[in-house]
N, C-alpha and C positions, 0 to 999 in steps of 0.2 A: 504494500500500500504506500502512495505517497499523499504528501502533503503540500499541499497550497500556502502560499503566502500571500500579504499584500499590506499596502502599508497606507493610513490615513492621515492625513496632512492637513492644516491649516494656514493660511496665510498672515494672518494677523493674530496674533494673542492666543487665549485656550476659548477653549470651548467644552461645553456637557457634548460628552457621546456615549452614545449608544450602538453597538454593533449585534446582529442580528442577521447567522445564516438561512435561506430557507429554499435550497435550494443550489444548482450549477450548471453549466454549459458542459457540454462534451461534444470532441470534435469526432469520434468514432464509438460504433456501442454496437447494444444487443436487437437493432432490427435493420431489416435494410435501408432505411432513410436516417438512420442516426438514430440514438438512446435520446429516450424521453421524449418531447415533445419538440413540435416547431414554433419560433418565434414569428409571429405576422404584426408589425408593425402597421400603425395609421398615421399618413401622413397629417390629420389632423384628428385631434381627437375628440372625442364627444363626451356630455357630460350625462351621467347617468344617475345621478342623486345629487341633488342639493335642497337639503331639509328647509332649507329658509322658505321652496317655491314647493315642494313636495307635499310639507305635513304644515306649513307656515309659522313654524317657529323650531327650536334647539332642539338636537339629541338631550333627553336628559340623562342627567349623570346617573349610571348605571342601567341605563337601556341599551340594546342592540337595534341596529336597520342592518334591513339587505337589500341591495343595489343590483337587479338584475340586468341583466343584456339582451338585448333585443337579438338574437342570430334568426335566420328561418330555421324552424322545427326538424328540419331533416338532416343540418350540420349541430343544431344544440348539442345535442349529447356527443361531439368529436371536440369540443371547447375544454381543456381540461385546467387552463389557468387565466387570470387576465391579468394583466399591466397595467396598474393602476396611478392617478395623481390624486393624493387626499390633499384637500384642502379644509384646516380649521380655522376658523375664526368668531367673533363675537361674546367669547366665553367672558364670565366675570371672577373665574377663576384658573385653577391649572390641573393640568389631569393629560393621561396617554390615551392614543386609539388604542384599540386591537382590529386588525386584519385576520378574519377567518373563511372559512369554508363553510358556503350558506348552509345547515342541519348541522355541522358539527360543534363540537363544545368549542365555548370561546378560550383560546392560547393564552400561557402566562408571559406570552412576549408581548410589545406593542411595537405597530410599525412609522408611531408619530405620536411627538410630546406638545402640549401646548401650553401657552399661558393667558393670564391674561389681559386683557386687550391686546392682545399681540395676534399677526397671522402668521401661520407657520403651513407648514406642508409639506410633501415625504411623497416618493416615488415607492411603487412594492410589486410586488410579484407575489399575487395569491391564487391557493387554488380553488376553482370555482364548484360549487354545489349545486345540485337540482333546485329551480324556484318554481315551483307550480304558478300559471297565471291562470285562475281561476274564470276568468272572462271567456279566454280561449280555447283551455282545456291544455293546452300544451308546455310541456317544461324548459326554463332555458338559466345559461349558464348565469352564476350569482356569487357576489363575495359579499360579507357582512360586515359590520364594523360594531365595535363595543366600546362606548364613553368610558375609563377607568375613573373621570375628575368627580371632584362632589358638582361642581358645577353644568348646568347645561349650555352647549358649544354648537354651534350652527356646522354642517363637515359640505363638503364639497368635493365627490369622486367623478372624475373625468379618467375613461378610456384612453389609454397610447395604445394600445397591442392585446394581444392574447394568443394562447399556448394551444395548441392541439394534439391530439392522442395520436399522433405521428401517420394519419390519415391521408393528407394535403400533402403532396411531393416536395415542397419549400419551405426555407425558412431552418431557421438556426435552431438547435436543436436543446432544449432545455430538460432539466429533471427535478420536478418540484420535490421538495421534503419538508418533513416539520422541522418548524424555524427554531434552530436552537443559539441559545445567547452567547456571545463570545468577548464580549465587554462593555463595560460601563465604568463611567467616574463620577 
């Protein structure tokens, strides 16, 4: 087995961090298109939840939403992660997301810290769950989010990309895992 490395940098001063694996790339694997999935980038991305215009008002502290994607019903279920941009803002306090997989339990990691009156925001790689739309009758790809603050925090998720179950012949090949923590200060 080997081991990766890689180094986090700042330009001015220190900073709070947090690092948080959940997942890799691999350039050769176990099927004929590459291990894991394919990356499909949007050259623009779309936004898929913002509570402010959704439910018109904050995530409150200690709720979850789930943020599904629109695919047509017969690629849904080949979507096995999205690429996401969280955006927090409006809180009157300070608290973490969590990024999970729509039906599964929420993770003891978070993929974005906030404060507040402050906006903050965090790129992530999560992988997606069944979201039943009731209207239609058909299921499509979903990732959730979990307020950790005592406060309630308006979030804003916008689509760059998503993963597929290595179906689609393109696209970079990724291998989701559960995000495990690799540091904090």
């Amino acid at each position: 087995s080997s081991t990766s490395h890689f180094t986090v940098a700042t330009a001015y001063g220190s900073m709070l961090l947090t690092v948080d694996v959940s997942g890799y790339f691999s350039t050769s694997g176990l099927t004929t298109h590459g291990y894991g999935a394919a990356l499909h980038e949007f050259t623009q991305g779309g936004t898929i939840l913002d509570t402010r215009y959704t439910y018109k008002k904050p995530l409150p502290a200690g709720y979850f939403v789930a943020a599904p994607m629109n695919f047509q019903p017969s690629t849904s279920q080949d979507v096995t992660s999205l690429v996401v941009d969280v955006t927090a803002y409006g809180s009157k306090g300070s608290g973490t997301i969590a990024g999970f997989q729509t039906g599964n339990s929420i993770p003891g990691t978070s993929i974005l810290s906030y404060t507040a009156g402050q906006v903050s925001s965090a790129t992530a790689i999560i992988a997606a769950g069944p979201w039943h739309n009731t209207t239609d009758g058909h299921y499509y790809p979903s990732v959730s989010f979990y307020n950790r603050g005592r406060s309630a925090v308006q979030l804003r998720v916008t689509t760059l990309g998503y993963f597929d179950n290595a179906t689609f012949l393109y696209g970079q090949r990724y291998y989701p895992s559960t995000a495990v923590h690799l540091l904090s200060n």
